[in-house]
N, C-alpha and C positions, 0 to 999 in steps of 0.2 A: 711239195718237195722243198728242201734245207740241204745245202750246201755248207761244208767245218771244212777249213783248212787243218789238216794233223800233221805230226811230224814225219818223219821221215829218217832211216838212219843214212850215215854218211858212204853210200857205198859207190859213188861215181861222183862226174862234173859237177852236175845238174839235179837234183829233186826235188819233186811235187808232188805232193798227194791230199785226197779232200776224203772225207765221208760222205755218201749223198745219203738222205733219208727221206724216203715216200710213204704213203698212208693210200692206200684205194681197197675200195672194199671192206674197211673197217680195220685191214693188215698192214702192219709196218715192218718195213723192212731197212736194213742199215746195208749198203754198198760202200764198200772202200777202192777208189783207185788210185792205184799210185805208180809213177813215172819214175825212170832212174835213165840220164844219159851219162855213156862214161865213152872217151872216143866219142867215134863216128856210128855207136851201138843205144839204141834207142830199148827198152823195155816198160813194157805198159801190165800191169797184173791189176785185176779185176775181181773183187767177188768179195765173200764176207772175211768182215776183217782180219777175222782171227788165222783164217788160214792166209790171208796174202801177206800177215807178217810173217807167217811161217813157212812162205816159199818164194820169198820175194829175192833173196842171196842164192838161191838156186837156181831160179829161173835166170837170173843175169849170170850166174858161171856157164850156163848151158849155151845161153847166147852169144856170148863173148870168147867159147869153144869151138864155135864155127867158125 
C-alpha cells in the first residue's frame, strides 16, 4: 500500500485529500479520499478518482442544504 498527497480544489476551510494505492492478488487498485470542512460541516468522499472529482461540489452543496 502507497499513500500521494493530491490536491484539492478550494471549496471550504479546511482540505485534504491523498490517493491510496494497493496491489493484492496481482490487482491494483487507486482509492482517492478526499476531505472538505467548511463551517461546522465535515464531508469525506471516497472511491475512484475520477468520479470523487466529479462529485465532490455536489456532495458538499447537498450537505450544507441540510
Amino acid at each position: 500500500m502507497a499513500t500521494q498527497a493530491t490536491t484539492v480544489p478550494d471549496l471550504g476551510d479546511e482540505q485534504w485529500s491523498q490517493l491510496l494505492t494497493y496491489s493484492a492478488g496481482g490487482q491494483r487498485s487507486v482509492v482517492k479520499q478526499t476531505a472538505i470542512r467548511t463551517g461546522n460541516v465535515v464531508v469525506i468522499v471516497s472511491g475512484s478518482p475520477t468520479l470523487v472529482d466529479a462529485h465532490l461540489d455536489k456532495a458538499l452543496a447537498k450537505a450544507q442544504s441540510r
